[in-house]
C-alpha positions in Angstrom: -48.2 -42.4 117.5 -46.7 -39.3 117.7 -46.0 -37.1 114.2 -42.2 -36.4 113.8 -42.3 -34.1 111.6 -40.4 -36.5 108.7 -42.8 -36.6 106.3 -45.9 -34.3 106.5 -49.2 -34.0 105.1 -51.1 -31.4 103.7 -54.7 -32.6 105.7 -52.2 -32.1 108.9 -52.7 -28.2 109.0 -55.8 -26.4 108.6 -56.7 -24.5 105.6 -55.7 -20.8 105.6 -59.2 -18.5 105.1 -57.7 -15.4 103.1 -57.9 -17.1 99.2 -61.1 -17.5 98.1 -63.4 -17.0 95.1 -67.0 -16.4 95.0 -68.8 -17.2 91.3 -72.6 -17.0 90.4 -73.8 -16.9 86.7 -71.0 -16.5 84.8 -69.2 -13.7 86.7 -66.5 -14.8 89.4 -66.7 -11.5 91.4 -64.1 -10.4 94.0 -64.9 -9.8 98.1 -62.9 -8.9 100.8 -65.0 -10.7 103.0 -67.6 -13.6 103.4 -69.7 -14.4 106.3 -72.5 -16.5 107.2 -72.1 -19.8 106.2 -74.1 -21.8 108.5 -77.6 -23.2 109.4 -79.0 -24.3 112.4 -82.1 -26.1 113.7 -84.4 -25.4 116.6 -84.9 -28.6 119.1 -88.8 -29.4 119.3 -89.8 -30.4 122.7 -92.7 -33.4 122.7 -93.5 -35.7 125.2 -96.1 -38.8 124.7 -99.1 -38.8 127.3 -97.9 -42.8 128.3 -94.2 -42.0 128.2 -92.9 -43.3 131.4 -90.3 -40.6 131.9 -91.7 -37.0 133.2 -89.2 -35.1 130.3 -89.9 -34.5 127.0 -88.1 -36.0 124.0 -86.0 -33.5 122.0 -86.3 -34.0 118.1 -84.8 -31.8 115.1 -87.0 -29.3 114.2 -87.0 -27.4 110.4 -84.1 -26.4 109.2 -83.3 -22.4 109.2 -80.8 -20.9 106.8 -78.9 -17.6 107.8 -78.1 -14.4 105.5 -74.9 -14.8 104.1 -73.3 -11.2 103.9 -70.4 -10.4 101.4 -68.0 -7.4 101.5 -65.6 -5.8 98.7 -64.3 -2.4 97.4 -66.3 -0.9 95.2 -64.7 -0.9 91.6 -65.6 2.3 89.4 -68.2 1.6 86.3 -69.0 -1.5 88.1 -72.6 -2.2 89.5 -73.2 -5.8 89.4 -74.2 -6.5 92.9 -76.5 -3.1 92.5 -78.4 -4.6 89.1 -78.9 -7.8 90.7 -80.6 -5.9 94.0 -82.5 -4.0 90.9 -84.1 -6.7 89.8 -86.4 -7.0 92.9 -90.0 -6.6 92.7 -93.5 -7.6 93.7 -93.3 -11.4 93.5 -90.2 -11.0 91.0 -86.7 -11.8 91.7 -83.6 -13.5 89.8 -82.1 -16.5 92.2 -79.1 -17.7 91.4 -76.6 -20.6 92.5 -73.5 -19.0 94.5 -70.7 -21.1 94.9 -67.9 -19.8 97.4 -64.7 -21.8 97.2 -61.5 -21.7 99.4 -58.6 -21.9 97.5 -55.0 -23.3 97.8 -51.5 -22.0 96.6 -51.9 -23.3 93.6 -56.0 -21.8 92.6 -57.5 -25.3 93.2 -60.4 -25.6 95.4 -59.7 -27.3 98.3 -63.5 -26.5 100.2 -66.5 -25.4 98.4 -70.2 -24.1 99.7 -72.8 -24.1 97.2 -75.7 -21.8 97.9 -79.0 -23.0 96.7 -81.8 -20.4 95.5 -80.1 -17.3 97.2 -81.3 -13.7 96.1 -80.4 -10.4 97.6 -82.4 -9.1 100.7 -79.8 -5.8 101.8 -77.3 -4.0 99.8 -75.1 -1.3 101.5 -72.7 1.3 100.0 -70.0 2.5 101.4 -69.8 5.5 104.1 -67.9 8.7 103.1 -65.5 10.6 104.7 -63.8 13.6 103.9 -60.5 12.9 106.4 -60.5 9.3 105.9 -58.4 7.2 103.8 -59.8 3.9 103.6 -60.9 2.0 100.8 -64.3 2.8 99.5 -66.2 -1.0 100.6 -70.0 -2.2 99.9 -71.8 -5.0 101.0 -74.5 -7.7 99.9 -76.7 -10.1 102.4 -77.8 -13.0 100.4 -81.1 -15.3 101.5 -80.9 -18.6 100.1 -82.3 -22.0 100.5 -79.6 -23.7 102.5 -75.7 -24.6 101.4 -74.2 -27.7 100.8 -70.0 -28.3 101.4 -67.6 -29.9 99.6 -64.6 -31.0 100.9 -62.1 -31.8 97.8 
């Protein structure tokens, strides 16, 4: 049946990208950008020595997290993402849960990822230039143990 238009749902459009918040800790901390929110697996190849077909059999292999790599202007007496990249040392780092919500009009979470075990592995300032004028940005890439998603 086709939608007239007369009474429409909020599930009918997709979600808008642009409001989100990122929280781990205590601290809800504010980026300008998040990517890497997947995971993949690669196909393993096997074939039987009595299989009757001459092809292998394709199963799911392990599972393989990517980095997840979030952006933001960097704030002045404010060093968080820097402290936690600190904290790094032989055998020694601080994981923490990251959660990454997308948000309606309204602040409620409509789609949440919830990183498991992630720590930072690259932390990048910003460049400098004397005839530029953008905003100063820096940038975090987070390994983590895989992400589950909510979908409220």
């Amino acid at each position: 049946m086709v939608h007239d238009g007369s009474a429409q749902s909020q599930d009918l459009w997709p979600l808008r990208k642009f409001h989100f918040r990122v929280t781990w800790d205590t601290l809800e901390l504010n980026f300008q950008e998040v990517s890497g929110l997947d995971a993949d697996t690669q196909p393993i190849e096997y074939r039987a020595g009595n299989a009757p077909v001459f092809s292998p059999v394709k199963m799911p292999g392990m599972l393989k997290s990517g980095t997840i790599t979030m952006k933001r202007g960097v704030c002045a007496k404010e060093s968080g993402l820097f402290d936690w990249f600190a904290e790094i040392g032989m055998n020694r780092i601080t994981r923490k849960e990251v959660t990454i919500s997308l948000i309606d009009e309204s602040g409620a979470p409509t789609m949440i990822w919830r990183v498991k075990n992630a720590f930072p592995v690259k932390i990048r300032g910003t460049d400098l230039k004397a005839q530029g004028n953008e905003v100063a940005v820096e940038s975090i890439e987070l390994a983590h143990e895989g992400l589950t998603i909510e979908n409220l």
